[in-house]
Backbone bond lengths (Angstrom), bond angles and torsions (degrees), N, CA, C in turn:
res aa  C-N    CA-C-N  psi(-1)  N-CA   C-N-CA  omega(-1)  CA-C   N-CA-C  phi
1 X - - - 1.445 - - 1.529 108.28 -
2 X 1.184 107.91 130.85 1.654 107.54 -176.09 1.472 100.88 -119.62
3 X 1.302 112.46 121.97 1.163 126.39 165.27 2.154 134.32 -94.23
4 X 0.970 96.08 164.45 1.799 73.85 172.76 1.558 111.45 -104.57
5 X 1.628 103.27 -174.78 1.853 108.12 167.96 1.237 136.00 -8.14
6 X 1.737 69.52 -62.79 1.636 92.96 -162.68 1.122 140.75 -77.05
7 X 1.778 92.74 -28.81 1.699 111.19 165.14 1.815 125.19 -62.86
8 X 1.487 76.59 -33.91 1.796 93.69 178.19 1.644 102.07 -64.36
9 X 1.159 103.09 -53.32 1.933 114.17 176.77 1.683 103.07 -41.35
10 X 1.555 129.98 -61.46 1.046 143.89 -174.52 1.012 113.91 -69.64
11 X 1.425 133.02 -27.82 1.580 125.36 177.62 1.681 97.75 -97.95
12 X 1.548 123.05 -2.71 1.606 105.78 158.97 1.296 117.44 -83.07
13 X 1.363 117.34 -25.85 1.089 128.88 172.96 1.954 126.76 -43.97
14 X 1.027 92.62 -48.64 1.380 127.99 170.88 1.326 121.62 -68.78
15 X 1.200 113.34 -50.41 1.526 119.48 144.44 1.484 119.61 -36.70
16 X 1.401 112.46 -66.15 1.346 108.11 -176.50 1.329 115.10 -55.52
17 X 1.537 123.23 -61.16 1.637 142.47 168.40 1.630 99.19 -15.15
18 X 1.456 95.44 -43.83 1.940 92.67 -163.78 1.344 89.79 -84.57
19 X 1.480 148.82 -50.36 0.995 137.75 -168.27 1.635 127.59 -75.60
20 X 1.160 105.15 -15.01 1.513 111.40 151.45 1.366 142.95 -135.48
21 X 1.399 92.82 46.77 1.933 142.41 165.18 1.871 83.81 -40.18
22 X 1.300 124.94 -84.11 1.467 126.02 -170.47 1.705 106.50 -35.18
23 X 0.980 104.97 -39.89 1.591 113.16 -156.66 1.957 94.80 -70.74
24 X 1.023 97.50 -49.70 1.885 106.19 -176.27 1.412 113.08 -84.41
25 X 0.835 120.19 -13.92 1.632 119.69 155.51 1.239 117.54 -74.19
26 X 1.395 121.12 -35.59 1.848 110.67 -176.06 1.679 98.13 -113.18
27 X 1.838 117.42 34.94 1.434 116.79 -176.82 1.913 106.26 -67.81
28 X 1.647 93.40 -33.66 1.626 81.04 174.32 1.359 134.50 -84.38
29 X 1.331 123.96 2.81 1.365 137.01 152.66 1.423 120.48 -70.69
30 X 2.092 117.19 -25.87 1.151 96.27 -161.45 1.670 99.12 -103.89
31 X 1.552 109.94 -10.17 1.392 126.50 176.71 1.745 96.64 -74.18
32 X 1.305 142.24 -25.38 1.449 134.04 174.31 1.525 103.66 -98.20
33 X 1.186 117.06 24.48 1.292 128.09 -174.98 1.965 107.26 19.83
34 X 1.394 111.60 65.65 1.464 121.14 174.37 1.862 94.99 -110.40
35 X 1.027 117.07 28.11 1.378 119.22 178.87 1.504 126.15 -107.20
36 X 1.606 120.08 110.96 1.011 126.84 -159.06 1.656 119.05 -87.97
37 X 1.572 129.87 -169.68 0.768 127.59 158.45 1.549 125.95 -63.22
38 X 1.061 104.10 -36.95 1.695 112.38 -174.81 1.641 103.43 -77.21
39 X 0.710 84.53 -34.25 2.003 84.57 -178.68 1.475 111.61 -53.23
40 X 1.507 98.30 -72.95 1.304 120.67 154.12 1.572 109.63 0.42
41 X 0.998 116.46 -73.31 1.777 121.86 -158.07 1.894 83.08 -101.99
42 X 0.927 109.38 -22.27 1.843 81.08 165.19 1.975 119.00 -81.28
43 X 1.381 91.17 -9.50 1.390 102.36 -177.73 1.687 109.87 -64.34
44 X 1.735 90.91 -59.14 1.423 124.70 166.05 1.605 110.26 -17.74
45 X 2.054 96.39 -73.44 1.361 103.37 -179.27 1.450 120.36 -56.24
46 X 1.044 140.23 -68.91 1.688 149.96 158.61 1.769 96.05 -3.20
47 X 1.189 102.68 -69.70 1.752 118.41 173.20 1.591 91.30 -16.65
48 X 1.854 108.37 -92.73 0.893 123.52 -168.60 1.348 146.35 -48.86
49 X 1.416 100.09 -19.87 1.398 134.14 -169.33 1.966 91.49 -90.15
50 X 1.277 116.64 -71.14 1.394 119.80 169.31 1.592 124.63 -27.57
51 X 1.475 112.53 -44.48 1.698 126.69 177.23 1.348 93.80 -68.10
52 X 1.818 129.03 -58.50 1.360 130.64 -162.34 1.970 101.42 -65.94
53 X 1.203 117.05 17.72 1.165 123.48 168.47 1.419 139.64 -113.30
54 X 1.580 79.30 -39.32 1.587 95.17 164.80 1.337 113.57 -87.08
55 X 1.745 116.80 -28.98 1.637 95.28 156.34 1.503 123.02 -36.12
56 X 1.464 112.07 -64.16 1.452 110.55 -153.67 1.341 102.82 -75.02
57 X 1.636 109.56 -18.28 1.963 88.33 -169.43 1.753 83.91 -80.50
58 X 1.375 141.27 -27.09 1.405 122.50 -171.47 1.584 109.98 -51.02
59 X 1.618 111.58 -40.21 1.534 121.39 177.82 1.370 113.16 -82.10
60 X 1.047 121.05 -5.82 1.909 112.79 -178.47 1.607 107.46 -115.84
61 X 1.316 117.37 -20.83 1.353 127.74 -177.66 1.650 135.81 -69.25
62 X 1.879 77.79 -44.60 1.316 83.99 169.79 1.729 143.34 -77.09
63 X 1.194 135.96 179.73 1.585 127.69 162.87 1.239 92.89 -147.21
64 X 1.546 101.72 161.00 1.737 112.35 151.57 0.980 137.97 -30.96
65 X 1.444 109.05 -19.66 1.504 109.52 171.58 1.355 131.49 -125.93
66 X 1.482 100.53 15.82 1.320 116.10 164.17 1.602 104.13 -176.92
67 X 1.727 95.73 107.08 1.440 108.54 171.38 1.480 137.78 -45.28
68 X 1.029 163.13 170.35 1.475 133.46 127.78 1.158 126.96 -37.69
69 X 1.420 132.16 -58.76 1.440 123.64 -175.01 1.868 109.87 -68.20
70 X 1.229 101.53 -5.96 1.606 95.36 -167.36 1.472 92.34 -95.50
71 X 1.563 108.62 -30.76 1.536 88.04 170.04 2.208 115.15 -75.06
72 X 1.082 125.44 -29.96 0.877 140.69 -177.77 1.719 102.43 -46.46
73 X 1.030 110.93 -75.17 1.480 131.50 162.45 1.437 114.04 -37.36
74 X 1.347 132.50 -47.99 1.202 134.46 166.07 1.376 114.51 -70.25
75 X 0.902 143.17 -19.00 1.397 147.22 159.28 1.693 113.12 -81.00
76 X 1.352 118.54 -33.20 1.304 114.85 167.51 1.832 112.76 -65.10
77 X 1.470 100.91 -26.06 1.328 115.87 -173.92 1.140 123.63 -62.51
78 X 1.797 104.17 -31.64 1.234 106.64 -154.30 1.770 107.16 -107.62
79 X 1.472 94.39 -32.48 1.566 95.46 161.77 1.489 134.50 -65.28
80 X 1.693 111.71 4.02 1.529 116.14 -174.56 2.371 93.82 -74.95
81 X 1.357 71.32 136.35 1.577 86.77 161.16 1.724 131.08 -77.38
82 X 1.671 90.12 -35.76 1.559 97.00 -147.06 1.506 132.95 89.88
83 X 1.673 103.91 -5.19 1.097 108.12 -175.96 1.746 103.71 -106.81
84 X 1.344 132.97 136.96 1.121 130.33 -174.01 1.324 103.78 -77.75
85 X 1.196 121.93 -27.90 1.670 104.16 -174.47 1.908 116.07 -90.92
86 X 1.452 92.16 -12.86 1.322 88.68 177.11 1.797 115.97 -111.58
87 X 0.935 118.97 -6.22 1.040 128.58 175.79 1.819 112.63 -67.30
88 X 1.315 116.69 -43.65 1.566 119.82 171.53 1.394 113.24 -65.66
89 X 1.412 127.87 6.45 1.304 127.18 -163.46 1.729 94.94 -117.20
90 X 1.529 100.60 -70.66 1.464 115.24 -171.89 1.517 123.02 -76.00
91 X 0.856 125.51 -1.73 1.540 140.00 170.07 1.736 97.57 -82.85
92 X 1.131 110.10 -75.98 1.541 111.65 -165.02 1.576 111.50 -48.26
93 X 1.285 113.23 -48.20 1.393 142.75 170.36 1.670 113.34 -26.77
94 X 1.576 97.19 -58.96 1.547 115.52 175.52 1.192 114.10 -92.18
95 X 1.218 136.34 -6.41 1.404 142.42 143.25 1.756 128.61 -59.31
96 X 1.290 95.26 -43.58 1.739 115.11 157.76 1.513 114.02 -48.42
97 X 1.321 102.46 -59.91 1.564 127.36 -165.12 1.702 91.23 -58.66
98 X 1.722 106.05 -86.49 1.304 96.95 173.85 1.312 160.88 -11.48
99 X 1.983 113.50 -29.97 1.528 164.46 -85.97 1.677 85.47 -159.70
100 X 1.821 107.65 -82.35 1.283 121.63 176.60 1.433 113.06 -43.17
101 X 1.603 105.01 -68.61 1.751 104.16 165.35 1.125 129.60 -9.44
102 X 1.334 109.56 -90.59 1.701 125.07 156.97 1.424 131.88 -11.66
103 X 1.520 95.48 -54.66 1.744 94.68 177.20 1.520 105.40 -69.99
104 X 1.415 113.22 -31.30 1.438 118.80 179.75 1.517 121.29 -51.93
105 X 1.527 98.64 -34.05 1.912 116.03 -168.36 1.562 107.76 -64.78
106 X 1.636 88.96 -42.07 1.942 99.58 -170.80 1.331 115.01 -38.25
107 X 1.332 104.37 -40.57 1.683 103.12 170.46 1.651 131.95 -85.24
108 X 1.350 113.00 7.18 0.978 124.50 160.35 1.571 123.00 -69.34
109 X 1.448 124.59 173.46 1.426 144.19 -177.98 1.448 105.85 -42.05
110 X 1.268 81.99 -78.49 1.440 135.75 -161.75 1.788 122.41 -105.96
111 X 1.171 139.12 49.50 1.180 113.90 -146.47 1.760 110.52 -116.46
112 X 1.613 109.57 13.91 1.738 101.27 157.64 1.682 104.05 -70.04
113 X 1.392 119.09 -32.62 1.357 124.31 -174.23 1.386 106.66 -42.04
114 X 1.499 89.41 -71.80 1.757 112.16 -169.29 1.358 112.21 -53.37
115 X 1.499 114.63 -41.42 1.414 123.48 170.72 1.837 110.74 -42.79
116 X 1.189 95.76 -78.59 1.687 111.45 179.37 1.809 101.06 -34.22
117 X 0.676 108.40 -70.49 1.611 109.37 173.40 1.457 106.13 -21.00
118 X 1.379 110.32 -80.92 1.373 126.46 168.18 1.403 109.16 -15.63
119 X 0.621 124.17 -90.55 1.597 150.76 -168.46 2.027 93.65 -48.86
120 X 1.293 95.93 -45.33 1.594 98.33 -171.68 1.496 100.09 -56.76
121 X 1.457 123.76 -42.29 1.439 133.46 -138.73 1.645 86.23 -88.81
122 X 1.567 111.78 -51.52 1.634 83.01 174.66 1.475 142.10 -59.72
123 X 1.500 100.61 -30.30 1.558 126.42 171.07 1.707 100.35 -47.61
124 X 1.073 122.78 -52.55 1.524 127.16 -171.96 0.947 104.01 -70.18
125 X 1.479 136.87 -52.40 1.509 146.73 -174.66 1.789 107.52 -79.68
126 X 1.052 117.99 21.46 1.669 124.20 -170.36 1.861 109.03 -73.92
127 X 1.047 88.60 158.64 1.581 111.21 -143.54 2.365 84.41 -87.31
128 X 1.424 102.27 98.59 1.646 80.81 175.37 1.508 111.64 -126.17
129 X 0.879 116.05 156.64 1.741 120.65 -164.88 1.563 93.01 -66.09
């Protein structure tokens, strides 16, 4: 599957979004600076705890016939508009979304299945001019 720039740009994007999910949830505590030390390193943990998720869903998610990042990428793919102003918003967004999923699957049965689905459902639901 060959993708372009931009998708690659948008599905890092999304990456990040998911990886500092903790950080933007407590942004209005840390912008009124009511943010402590202890938080801080619980922030940290969440951080860490979130990566130790997306490790395993990267290793439990995938199959031969559809990687993690290829699904990742295909979902960044599929949410592009074409539109420049909306495309930096809704791509990353559903890449996040996707992201959360995933860590969710790890504890599932079965979860390249469930994954593929995933990934299918945005493909079906894809964003077309």
């Amino acid at each position: 599957m060959r993708v372009g720039v931009f998708t690659r740009v948008y599905a890092a994007l999304g990456v990040l979004a998911y990886s500092l999910l903790p950080v933007f949830v407590s942004l209005s505590a840390i912008r009124a600076r009511q943010i402590e030390a202890a938080d801080v390193g619980l922030m940290l943990g969440e951080i860490a705890i979130l990566q130790a998720l997306l490790f395993a869903a990267m290793r439990r998610c995938g199959s031969a016939q559809l990687s993690f990042g290829q699904g990742v990428l295909a979902t960044a793919a599929s949410m592009k508009t074409g539109w420049m102003f909306l495309d930096p918003v809704v791509a990353p967004a559903a890449v996040c979304l996707l992201l959360l999923i995933s860590a969710c699957l790890v504890f599932t049965r079965n979860p390249a299945h469930l994954y593929h689905r995933v990934v299918y459902a945005f493909y079906d639901n894809r964003m077309e001019q």
